[in-house]
C-alpha positions, 0 to 999 in steps of 0.5 A: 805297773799301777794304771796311774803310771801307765795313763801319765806316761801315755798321756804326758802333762805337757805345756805348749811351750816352755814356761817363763821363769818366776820373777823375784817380786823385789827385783823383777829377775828372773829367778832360777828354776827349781831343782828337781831330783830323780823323786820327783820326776818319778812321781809325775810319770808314776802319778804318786802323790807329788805329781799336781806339785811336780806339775806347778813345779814345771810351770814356774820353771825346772830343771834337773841334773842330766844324773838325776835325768838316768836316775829317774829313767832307771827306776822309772824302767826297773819300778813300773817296767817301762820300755825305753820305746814309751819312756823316751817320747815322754820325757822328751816331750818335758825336756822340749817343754817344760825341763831343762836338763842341765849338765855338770861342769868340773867344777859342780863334781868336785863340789859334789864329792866334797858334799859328799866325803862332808856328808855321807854316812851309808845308814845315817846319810846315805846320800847317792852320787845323783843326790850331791850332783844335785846339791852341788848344782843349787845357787844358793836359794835355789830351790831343790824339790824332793822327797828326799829326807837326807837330800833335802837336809844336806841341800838346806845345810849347803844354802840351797831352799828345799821343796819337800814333795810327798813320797810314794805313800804320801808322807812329807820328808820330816 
């Protein structure tokens, strides 16, 4: 496990609350948060390149399909060999105060397996479940961040904004 990954996870970025969402200027709403996939994620408790992005990310207001959520907690365990003991305290400590995890509803996965029937190709596109639940659950403009290439260009194809992240070498998705 790099020791980037060992000091995040043991010394999470934390706010001391929640953060307020971002409001649109022209309206005053409040906007809704920014998607986060299971890469992003990864990238902040792995300290990668995306991590200062994924931490202003968390300030304005993020949210993450409970798939994405198993996702990352699996790579994260397989990637760096974290226990669930030391990955647990962690993302609880994001989920209390700066990530809302959201669940998905009937509706978001039949959304999600037409994106994906639409989509899908096993070497062109090879989208994953978590990746079209993701999509599925964007407003359009909400705003999706990864570092996902295919993700992020179905998402954008399905009305969604994209925020592309560095990935574990630093390149943006094209």
């Amino acid at each position: 496990m790099p020791s980037g990954a060992e000091r995040t996870a043991a010394d999470p970025p934390r706010a001391s609350t929640r953060p307020q969402r971002s409001r649109d200027q022209s309206t005053g709403e409040a906007r809704p948060p920014t998607l986060i996939d299971a890469s992003a994620l990864i990238a902040l408790l792995g300290n990668e390149p995306a991590a200062a992005e994924v931490r202003e990310i968390l300030r304005d207001g993020a949210a993450i399909t409970a798939l994405n959520l198993a996702e990352a907690v699996d790579r994260l365990g397989r990637r760096y060999g974290l226990e669930m003991e030391r990955l647990r305290p962690v993302i609880d400590g994001l989920l209390e105060d700066a990530l809302e995890v959201v669940p998905l509803t009937s509706s978001q996965a039949w959304r999600a397996a037409e994106i994906r029937i639409a989509h899908y190709h096993r070497t062109a596109c090879p989208l994953s479940l978590a990746d079209v639940v993701l999509i599925a659950h964007a407003a359009p403009g909400q705003p999706v961040a990864s570092s996902d290439s295919h993700l992020l260009r179905i998402a954008e194809r399905e009305g969604a904004g994209v925020l592309p992240l560095p990935d574990s070498t630093g390149a943006r998705p094209d």
